[in-house]
N, C-alpha and C positions, 0 to 999 in steps of 0.2 A: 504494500500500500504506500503510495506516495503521502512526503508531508502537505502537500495543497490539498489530496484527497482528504486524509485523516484529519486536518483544520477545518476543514468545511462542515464534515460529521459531526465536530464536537460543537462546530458553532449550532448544530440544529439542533443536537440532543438539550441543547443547554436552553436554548429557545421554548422547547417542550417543557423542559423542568420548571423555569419562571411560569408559566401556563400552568401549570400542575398547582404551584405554590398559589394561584390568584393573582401575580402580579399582573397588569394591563399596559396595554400598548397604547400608546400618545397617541390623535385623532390626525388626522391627514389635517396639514396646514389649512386647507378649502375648507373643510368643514369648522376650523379653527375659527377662521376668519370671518365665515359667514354667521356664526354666533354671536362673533363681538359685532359684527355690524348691524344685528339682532338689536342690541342691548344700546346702540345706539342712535336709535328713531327719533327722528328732530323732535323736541315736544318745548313746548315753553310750560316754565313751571305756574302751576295755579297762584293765583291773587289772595295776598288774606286779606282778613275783614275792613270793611269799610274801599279797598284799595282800587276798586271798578265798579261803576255802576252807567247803566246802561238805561236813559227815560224816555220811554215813548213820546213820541212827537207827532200825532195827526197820522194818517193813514200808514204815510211809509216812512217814516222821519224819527231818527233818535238824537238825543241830546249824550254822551257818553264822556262820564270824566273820570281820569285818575290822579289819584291823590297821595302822600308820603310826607317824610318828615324827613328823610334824607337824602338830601339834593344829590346826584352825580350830575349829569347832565342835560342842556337842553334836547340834546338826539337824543338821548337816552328814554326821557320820559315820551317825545312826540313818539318815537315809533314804537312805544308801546302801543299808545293809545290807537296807531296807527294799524298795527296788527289787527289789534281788538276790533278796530271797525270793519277790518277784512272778514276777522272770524266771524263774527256778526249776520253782514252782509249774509255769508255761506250760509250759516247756518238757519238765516230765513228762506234761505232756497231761492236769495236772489245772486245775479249775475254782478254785478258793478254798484258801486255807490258815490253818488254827488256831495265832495265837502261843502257845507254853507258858512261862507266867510263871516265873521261878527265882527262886525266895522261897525265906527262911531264914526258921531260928528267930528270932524275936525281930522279924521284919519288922513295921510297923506301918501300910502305906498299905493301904485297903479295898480289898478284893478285887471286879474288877470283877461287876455282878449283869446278868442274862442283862435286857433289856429290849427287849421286838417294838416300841415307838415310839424307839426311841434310833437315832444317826445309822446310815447304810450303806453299808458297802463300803470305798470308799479317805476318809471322812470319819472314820474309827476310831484316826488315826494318833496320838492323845494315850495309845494302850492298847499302841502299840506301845513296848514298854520293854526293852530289852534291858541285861544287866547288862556293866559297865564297869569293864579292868582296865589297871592303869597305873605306869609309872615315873618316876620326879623323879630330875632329876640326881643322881647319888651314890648312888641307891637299887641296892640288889644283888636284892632281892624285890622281888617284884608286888603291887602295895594294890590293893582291890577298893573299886569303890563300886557299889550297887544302889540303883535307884529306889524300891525297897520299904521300904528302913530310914530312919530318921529321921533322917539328914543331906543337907546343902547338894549341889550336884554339885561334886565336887573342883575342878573346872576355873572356877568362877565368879567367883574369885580370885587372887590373886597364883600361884597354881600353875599355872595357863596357860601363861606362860612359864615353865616348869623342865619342862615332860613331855619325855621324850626317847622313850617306846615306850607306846603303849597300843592295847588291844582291845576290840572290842565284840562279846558272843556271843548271840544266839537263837535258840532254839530253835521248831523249826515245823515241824507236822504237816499234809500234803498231801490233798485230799478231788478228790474225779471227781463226788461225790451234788450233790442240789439245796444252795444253800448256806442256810446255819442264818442268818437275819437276826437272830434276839433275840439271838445271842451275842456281846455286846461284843468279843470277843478274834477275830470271824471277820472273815478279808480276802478279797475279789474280788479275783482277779490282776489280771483285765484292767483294771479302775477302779484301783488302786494304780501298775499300770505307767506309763496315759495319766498320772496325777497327777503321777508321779515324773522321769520321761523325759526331763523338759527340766530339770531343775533339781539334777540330781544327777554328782557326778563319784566316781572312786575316791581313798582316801585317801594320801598319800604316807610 
């Protein structure tokens, strides 16, 4: 008997014996792999209390705001809320949803204009603006800031650290029709949800 032969033998006898004992064999890399990809389903984690609410508005229209106490940042909270109104949308079994801008008197940023060559869908999120209310330590009142009026964002500044309670509110009307592409303020659920999905959490 050759030594390649009699190596090989003993590699298989030995193979049996681990068998015999219960030991097990490691799972094919594939199958490895597609468990952990299992385990990792985009999912945004649940809101606790108080941190989303969602108020009907007239036939197809919600007013949806989220709230916290600890500031990270302005992206942070808008494409929360921003998700939420995708999920939303979905989950009434509509197609698309129209932001409704909250402007005041005296507001001075251009109103968006309806354009068929402007971006599409979940690319629209520089229109998504929702107005921002907040408190600074010592504050007993709510200050508002709006992206329409002609100041800084509160938060850009030394007031970052003092917010102890702030909300962010928009307002959004639900469609089931074909969706209106010229209209800058219209969102695809389904394109805002895949955008948002991985990159967003609730605010604390």
């Amino acid at each position: 008997m050759s030594f390649g032969f009699a190596a090989g033998r003993a590699a298989i006898l030995s193979a049996f014996v681990c068998l015999g004992a219960g030991a097990s064999f490691a799972a094919p890399a594939t199958q490895v792999a597609s468990a952990d990809a299992g385990d990792r389903l985009p999912m945004v984690p649940p809101a606790g209390p108080g941190i989303f609410t969602a108020q009907k508005q007239g036939a197809d229209g919600y007013r949806l705001t989220a709230a916290g106490h600890k500031f990270t940042s302005r992206a942070d909270v808008e494409q929360y809320l921003a998700w939420r109104a995708a999920d939303l949308t979905l989950e009434q079994d509509a197609r698309w949803f129209t932001f409704e801008e909250q402007r005041a008197k005296g507001d001075t940023a251009p109103v968006p204009r309806r354009d068929a060559a402007g971006p599409r869908y979940s690319f629209r999120m520089e229109y998504f603006r929702p107005v921002w209310r907040y408190k600074l330590k010592g504050d007993a009142d709510w200050n508002v800031w709006s992206p329409y009026a002609d100041a800084a964002f509160f938060a850009d500044g030394k007031d970052a650290a003092a917010i102890t309670d702030f909300e962010v509110r928009a307002d959004i009307v639900l469609h089931k029709d074909q969706m209106d592409d010229a209209d800058p303020l219209a969102f695809e659920a389904d394109a805002v949800s895949d955008l948002l999905v991985n990159q967003v959490s609730p605010p604390e």
